[in-house]
Structures are given as C-alpha cells and as structure tokens.
C-alpha positions as CSV (number, residue, x, y, z in Angstrom):
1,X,-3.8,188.5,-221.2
2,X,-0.3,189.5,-220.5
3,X,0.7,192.8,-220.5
4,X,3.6,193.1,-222.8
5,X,0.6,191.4,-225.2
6,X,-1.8,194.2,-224.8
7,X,-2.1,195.0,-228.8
8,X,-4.1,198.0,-227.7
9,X,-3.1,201.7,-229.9
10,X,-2.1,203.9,-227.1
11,X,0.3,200.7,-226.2
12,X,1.5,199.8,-229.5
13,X,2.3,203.6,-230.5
14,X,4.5,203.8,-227.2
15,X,5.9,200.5,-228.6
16,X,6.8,202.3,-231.1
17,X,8.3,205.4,-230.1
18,X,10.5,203.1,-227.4
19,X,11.7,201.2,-229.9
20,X,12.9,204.3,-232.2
21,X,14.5,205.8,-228.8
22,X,16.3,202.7,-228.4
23,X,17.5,202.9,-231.6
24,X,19.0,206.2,-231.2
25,X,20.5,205.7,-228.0
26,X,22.4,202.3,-230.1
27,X,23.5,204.8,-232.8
28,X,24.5,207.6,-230.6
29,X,26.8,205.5,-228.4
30,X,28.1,202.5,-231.2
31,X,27.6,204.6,-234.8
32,X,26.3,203.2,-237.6
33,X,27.9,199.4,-237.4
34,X,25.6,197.7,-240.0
35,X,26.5,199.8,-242.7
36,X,30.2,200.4,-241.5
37,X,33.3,198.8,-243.9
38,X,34.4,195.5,-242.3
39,X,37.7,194.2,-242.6
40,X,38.8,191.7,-245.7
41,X,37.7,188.6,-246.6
42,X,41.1,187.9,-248.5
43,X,41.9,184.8,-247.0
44,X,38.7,182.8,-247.5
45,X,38.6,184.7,-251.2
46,X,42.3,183.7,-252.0
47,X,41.4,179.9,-250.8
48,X,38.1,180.0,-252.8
49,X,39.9,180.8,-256.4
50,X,42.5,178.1,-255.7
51,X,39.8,175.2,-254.5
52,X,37.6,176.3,-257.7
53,X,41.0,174.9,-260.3
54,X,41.7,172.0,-257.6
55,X,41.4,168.2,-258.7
56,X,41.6,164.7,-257.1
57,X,41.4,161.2,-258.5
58,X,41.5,162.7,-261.7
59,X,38.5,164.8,-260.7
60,X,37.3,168.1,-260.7
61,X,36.9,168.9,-256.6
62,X,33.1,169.7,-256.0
63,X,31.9,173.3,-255.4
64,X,31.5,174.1,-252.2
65,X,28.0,175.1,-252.7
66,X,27.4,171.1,-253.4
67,X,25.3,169.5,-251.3
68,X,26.8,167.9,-248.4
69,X,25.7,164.4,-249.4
70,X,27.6,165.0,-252.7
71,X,30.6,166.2,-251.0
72,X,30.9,163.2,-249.0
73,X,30.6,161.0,-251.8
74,X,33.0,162.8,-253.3
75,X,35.6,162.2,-250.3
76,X,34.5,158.7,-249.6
77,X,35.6,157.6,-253.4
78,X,39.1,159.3,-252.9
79,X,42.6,157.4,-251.2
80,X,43.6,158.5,-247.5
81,X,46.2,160.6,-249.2
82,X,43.8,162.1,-251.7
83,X,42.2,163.3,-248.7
84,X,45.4,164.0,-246.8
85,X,46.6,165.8,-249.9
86,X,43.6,167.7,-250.1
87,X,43.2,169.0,-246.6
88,X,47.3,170.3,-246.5
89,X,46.5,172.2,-249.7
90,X,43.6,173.2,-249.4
91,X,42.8,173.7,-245.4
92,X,40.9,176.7,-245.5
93,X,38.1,175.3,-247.9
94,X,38.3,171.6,-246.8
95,X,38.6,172.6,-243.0
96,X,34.6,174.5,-243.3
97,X,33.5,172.2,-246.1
98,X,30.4,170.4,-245.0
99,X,29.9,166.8,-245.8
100,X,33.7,166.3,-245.6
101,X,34.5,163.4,-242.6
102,X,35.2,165.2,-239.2
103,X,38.5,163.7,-238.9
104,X,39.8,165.4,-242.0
105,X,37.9,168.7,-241.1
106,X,40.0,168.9,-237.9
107,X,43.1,167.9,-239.5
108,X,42.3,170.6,-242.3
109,X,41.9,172.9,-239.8
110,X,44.7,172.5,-238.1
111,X,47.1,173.5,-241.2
112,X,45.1,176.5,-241.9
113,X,45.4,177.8,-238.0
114,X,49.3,177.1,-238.6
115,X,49.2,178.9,-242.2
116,X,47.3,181.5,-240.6
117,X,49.8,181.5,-237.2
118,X,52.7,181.8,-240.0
119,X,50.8,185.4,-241.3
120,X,49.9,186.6,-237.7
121,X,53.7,186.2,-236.9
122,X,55.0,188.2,-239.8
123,X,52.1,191.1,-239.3
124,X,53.2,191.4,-235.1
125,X,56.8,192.6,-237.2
126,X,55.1,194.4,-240.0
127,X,56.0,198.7,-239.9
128,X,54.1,199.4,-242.1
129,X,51.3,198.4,-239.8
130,X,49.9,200.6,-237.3
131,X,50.2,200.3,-232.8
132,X,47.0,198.9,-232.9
133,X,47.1,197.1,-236.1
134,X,50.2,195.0,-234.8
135,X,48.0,194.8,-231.2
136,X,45.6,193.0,-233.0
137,X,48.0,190.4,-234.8
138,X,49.4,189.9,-231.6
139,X,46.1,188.8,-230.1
140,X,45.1,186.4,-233.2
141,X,48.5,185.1,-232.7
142,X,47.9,184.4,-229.2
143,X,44.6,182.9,-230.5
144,X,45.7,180.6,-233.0
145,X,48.4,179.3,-230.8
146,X,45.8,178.0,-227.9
147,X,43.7,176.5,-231.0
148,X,46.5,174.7,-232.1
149,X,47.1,173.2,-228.9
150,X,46.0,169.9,-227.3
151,X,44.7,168.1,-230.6
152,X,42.0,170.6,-230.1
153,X,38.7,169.0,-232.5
154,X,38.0,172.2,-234.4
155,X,35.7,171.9,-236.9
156,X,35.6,175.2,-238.8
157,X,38.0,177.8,-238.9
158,X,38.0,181.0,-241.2
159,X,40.4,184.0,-240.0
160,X,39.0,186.9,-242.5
161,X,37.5,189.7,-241.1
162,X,36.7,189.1,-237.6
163,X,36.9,185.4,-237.8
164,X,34.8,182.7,-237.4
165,X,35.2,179.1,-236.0
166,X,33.5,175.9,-234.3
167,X,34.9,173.4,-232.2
168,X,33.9,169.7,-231.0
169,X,33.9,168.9,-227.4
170,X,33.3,164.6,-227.2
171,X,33.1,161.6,-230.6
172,X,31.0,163.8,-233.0
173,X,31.1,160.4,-235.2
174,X,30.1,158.4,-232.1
175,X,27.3,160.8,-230.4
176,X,23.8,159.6,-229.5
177,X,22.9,163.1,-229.1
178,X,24.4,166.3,-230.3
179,X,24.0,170.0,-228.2
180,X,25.0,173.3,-230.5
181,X,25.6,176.2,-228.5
182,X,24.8,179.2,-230.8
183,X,26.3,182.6,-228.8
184,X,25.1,186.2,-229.1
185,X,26.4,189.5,-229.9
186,X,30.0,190.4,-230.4
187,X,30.9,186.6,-231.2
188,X,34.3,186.2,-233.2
189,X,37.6,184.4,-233.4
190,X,39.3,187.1,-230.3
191,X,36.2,186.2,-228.0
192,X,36.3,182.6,-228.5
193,X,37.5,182.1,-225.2
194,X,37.9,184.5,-222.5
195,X,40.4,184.1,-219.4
196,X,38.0,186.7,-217.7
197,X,34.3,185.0,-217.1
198,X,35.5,181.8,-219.2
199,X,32.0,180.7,-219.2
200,X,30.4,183.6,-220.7
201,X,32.3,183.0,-223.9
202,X,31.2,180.3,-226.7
203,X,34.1,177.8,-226.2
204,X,33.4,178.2,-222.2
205,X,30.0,177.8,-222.3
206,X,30.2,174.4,-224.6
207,X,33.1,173.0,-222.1
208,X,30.1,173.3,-219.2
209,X,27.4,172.4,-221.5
210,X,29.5,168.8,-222.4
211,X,31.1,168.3,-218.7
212,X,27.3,168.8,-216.9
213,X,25.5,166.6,-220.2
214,X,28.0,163.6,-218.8
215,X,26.6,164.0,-215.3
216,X,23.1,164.3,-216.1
217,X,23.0,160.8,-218.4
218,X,26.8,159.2,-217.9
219,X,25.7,156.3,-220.2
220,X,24.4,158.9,-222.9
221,X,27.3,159.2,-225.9
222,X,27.2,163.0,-225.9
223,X,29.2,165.8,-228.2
224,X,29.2,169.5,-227.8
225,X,30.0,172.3,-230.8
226,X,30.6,175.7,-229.6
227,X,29.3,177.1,-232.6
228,X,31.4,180.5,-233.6
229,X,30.6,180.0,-237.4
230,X,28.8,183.0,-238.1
231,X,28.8,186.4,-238.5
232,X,27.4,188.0,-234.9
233,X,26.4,191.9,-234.7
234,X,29.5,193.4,-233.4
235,X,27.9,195.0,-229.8
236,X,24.8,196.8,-229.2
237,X,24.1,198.7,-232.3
238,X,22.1,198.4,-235.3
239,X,22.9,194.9,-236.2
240,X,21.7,193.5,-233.0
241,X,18.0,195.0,-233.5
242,X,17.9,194.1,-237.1
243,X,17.3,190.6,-238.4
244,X,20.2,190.6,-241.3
245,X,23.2,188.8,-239.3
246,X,20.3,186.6,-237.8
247,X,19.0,185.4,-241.1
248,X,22.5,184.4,-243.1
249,X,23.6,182.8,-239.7
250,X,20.3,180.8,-239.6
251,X,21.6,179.5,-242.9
252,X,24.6,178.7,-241.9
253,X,23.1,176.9,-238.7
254,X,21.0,174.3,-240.6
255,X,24.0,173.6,-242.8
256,X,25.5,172.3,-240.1
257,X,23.1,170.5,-238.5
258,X,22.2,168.6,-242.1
259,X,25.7,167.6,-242.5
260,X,26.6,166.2,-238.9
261,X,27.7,162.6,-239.1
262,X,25.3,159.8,-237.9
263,X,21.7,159.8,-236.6
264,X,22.3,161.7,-233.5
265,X,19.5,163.7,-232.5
266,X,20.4,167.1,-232.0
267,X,19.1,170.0,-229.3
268,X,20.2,173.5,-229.8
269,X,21.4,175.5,-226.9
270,X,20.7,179.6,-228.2
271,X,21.7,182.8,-225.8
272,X,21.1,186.3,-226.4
273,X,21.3,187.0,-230.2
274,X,22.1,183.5,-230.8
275,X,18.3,182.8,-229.9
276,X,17.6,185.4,-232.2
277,X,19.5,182.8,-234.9
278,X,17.4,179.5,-233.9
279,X,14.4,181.0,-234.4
280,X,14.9,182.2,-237.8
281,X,16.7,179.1,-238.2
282,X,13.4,177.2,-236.5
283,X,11.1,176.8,-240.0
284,X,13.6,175.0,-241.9
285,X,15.5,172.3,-239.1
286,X,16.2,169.3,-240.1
287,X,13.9,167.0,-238.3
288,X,16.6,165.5,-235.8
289,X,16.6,169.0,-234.1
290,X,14.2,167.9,-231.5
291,X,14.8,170.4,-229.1
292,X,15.5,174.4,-229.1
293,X,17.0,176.1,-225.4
294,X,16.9,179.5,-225.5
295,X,18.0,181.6,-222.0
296,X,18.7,185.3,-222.3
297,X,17.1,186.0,-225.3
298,X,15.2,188.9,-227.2
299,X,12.9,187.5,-229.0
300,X,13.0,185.1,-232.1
301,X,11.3,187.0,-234.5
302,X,7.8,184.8,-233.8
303,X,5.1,185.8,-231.9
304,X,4.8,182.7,-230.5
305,X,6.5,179.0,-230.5
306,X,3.7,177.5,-232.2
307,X,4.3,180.5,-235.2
308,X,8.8,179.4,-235.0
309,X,7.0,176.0,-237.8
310,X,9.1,173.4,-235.8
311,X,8.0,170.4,-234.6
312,X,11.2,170.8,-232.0
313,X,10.2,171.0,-228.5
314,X,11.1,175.2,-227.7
315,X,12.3,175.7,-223.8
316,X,13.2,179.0,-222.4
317,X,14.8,180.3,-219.5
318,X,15.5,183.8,-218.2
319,X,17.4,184.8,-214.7
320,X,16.0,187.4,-212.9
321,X,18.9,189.5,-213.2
322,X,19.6,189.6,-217.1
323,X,19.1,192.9,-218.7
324,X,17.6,191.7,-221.6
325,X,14.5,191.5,-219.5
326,X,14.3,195.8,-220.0
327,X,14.6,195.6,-223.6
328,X,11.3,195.9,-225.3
329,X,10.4,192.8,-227.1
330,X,8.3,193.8,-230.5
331,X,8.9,194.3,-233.8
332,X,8.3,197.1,-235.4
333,X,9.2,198.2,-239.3
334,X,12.0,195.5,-239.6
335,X,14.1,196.7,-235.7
336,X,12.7,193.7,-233.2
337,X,13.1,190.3,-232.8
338,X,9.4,190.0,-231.7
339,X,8.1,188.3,-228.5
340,X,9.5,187.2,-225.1
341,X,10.0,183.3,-225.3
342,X,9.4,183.6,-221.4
343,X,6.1,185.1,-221.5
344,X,3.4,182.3,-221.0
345,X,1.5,183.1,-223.7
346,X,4.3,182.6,-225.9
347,X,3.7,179.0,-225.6
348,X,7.3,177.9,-225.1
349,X,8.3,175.5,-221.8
350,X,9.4,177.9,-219.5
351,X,12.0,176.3,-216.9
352,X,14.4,177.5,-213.9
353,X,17.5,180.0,-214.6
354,X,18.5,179.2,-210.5
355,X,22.1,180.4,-209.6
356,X,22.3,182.2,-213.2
357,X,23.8,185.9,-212.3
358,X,23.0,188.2,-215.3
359,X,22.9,188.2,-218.7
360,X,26.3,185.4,-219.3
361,X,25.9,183.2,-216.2
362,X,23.5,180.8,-217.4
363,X,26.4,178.0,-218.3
364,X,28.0,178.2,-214.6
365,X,28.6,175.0,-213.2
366,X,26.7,174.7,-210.1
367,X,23.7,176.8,-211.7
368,X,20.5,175.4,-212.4
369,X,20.3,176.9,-215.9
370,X,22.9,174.8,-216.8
371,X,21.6,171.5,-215.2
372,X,18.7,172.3,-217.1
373,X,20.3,172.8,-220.4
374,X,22.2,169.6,-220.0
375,X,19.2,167.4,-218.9
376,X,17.5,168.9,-222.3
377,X,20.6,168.1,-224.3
378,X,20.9,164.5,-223.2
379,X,16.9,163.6,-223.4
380,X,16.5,163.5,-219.3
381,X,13.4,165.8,-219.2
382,X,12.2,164.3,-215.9
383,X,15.1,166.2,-214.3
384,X,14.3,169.4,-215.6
385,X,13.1,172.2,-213.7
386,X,10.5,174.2,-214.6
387,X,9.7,177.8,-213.7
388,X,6.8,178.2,-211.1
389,X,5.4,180.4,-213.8
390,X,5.2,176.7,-215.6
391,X,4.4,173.6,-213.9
392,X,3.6,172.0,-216.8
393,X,6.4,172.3,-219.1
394,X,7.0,168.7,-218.8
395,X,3.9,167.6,-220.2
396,X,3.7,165.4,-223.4
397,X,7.4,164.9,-224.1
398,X,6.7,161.5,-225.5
399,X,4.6,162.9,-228.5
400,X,7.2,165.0,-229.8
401,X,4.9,167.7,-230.4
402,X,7.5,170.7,-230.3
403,X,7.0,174.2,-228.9
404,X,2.8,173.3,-228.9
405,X,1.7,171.4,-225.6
406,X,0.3,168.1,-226.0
C-alpha cells in the first residue's frame, strides 16, 4: 500500500492538521478571496435583458438556458441575415450561446470584442477612474486588440468581471477528434496569453497542443479549444482548496462538450486546477469524451479513477519538478481535491512528463509531456510513453474501458 494511502489515525489526524496549516498560510498571504466582492457582471447582465425581448422570423429568440439542440434548431430555421442580424445585435449572448453554428459564434464574437474595444478605449481616458483603474483598461485594450486580430476563431467571449473566453485552433466543424485544454488557477481574459512563458498560458498551451497533435497523426482532422470559459480561483487562496469554482466550471465544461458540432470524439487535456474541473466534470461526460489528461494536478476530488464514474480512459502525468507534488492530496471537511492521479493505486494510466520543467512546462514543444498529450488527443496510444512506475498503461485501449484497466 502506498504511503500517502495509509488511512491509519495518527496519519489521517496529521492529515488533518496539515491541511488546516495550509489553509492559514493561503489566508495569511492572499486574504479571504472566496468571499471577497468581485468586479461587475454588467456587461453580460445588460446583454442578457436585451436578448430576453429579442425576436427573429417573427419569433421569440430562445432562452439561453434552452437546450443546445433547441437552439440550433432555432438558428437552422432562420435566413443568413436573421443570423447575421442576430449576431451584430446581439454578440455578447449569441457569441457564448451553445448550439449556435461556430461560424456565427466567431463572427458574434468578434463584434462584442470590438463593442467591448470601443468601452476599453473610452475608460483608458476616463478621470474619474483611478492610476490603476485606467492600467487595467489599458491592458484589456491591449487584449481585445490581439483577439481581434488574424480572423482569430474565438468561440466564447464575456469581458465582465475578470473575463472569460475560448478560442478554436483547426475546422471545429470538420474535426475527427477534438482536445480541450482546461487551465488552472488564476485563468482570465489578462492571462489568456502571456508574452513571458507563452506556453504556460491557456491560449499557448492549446497552440502546442494543436501544432504537436498534427505531427503525431498528420492524416488525423484535429481542432484544439483553449478553454478560458470559466470562472478560475484567482491564485493560491481559498478558492483553489475548495471545490465551488471547480463544480460551476464542471458545468460549464460538459456544456460545451454536448454542443460541439459533429461526431468528433473528444479528449480533455486538464492542468493544475483545471484537473480539479474534469474530474468533477468526469460523472456526467458526454460519452464522446473518451479520454481525460491530467498533468500537474491536485487531485480530482475521487479517491480513485474508477470512483471519477466515466467510462473515459483517465491518464496522468506529473514532472518531477512541479510543486504541486508537496501539496497534500486529501480531503478533509470540504478543503481537498482528494487523491494523487499519479499514485498507482489511484488506478489512472500513469505516463512520462520527460523535458517538462515545473509546474507550467508540460505543453513545451520538444517535451515529452506534450508528445504524450498529443498522441492521446489524436488516438495514437502506441506512441505514448508511459512512466516506469507504469508499464502497463497501454493495456486494453481497444475495449474502451476508461480509467479501470482491462
């Protein structure tokens, strides 16, 4: 038996008192951030009211708590400039709608990054604002420009608060086989991309994901969404040990993943937190998820893969040099995520994180964490390499039989 399983009291009550200690260390050098104010959602609140009175075709536009087999419907019955007309008036709600064509979604997020771009401009001038008030609208300005820029496939886009947004890398309408990459902590619209480590940031990461997925299988029709779209703990405070953010994003995740386009089968690619998010997410997948990546992570709030309820086949990686691998994985009155996916006797297939440096490198090119996610995304499990700690975590991919060995 491993260890970090030992379930033994003198154990678990160090657990415990480790865990609390943690805690207090989070609060004494972040404060209080999951019970903190966060900023407006005007904008989204503002587009809601207006969709909720909006018609086409004579009809009353569905809610956009609809299914997103009724939405489509909804779209496919309208004119091209129904849609258009739609989409210009209505970008914000159209632009994150799901079950809306991807070709509209982009356009319809395109005239909301320009609305919002129109806003940012006028805050940068604003003296009523404060230094770092008018900092920040600089910065989303900055943002929303490189967005806007080289027909840029972005599929969601919501600027309130600290922003959210997704974005397509390949033919999403096209794709044999679909990779999400679901980031960790401290993921919003200003750390989208980073000039500084551009790979350690979501829209990085899916740019490596997509460029290594066409060497690995260059037959393979392949599409990549950095997924931004939810609410991520803002740093290492009490969000990031609690399971609140995890759960609404997990919601948000399988949305998604009901409402792509096509029969593609889908893998999702999870770091840090944003493992955290596919686990919770695990129970309720729609059955063309047939793989789950996790590399970095903290747990997924299961004790083991078997317990995540997905048939999905569950891989995890871990580089030597992450410091997640000090952080106690239990769970204990609610503060947790549970397990360590790399332990053996969590059950999941444990394979290389080679050439990964610390806790962001793992979508490097040149790395083997990355070849690894990429051979998983496109279906070429022969080419994956498993940790010596696993030798076996090739075994019975033909039965589909998920995060339980066949």
């Amino acid at each position: 038996m491993n260890p970090s399983f030992d379930t033994s009291p003198t154990l678990t009550a160090w657990r415990a008192l480790l865990a609390i200690a943690v805690v207090f260390v989070m609060l004494a050098t972040t404060g209080w951030t999951a019970v903190r104010h966060q900023p407006s959602d005007e904008p989204r609140a503002r587009a809601l009211a207006a969709w909720a009175h909006a018609r086409a075709g004579g009809r009353q536009v569905p809610d956009v708590g609809a299914p997103a087999a009724a939405v489509a419907r909804f779209f496919a019955s309208l004119t091209a400039g129904q849609q258009l007309s739609l989409a210009d008036h209505h970008g914000l709600v159209v632009g994150n709608l799901n079950g809306v064509p991807v070709a509209l979604r982009y356009h319809a997020n395109r005239h909301a990054l320009r609305e919002a771009q129109a806003v940012e401009e006028g805050r940068t001038r604003d003296p009523g604002l404060s230094y770092d008030g008018r900092t920040e609208a600089g910065l989303r300005l900055e943002r929303y420009r490189a967005m806007l820029a080289d027909d840029r496939q972005i599929l969601s886009f919501d600027p309130s608060g600290r922003g959210r947004a997704a974005e397509v890398f390949g033919d999403l309408d096209r794709a044999d086989r679909v990779s999400v990459v679901v980031p960790g902590v401290d993921t919003q619209l200003l750390t989208l991309e980073r000039e500084n480590r551009p790979n350690s940031a979501p829209v990085g990461m899916a740019k490596s994901l997509y460029a290594a997925e066409r060497v690995a299988r260059p037959t393979a029709r392949t599409a990549v969404i950095a997924w931004a779209d939810y609410t991520a703990p803002a740093g290492i405070g009490m969000d990031a040990v609690l399971g609140g953010l995890a759960t609404q994003g997990a919601l948000r995740l399988n949305a998604l993943v009901g409402a792509l386009p096509g029969k593609a089968t889908v893998s999702l690619v999870c770091h840090s937190y944003g493992s955290v998010v596919c686990g919770v997410a695990a129970q309720r997948l729609s059955s063309r998820v047939t793989d789950i990546a996790v590399a970095g992570s903290p747990g997924m709030r299961a004790g083991s893969a078997a317990a995540l309820g997905t048939e999905a086949r569950v891989w995890a990686m871990r580089d030597r040099d992450d410091w997640i691998a000090d952080v106690p994985n239990l769970e204990f009155a609610g503060l947790g995520h549970g397990a360590d996916p790399v332990d053996p006797d969590f059950g999941a297939r444990i394979v290389s994180a080679g050439e990964a440096v610390g806790h962001s490198g793992y979508f490097e090119p040149g790395t083997e964490s990355l070849r690894n996610f990429a051979a998983i995304g496109v279906g070429a499990y022969a080419s994956v390499g498993c940790a010596r700690v696993d030798r076996t975590c090739r075994s019975g991919l033909s039965g589909g039989t998920g995060g339980r060995r066949a």
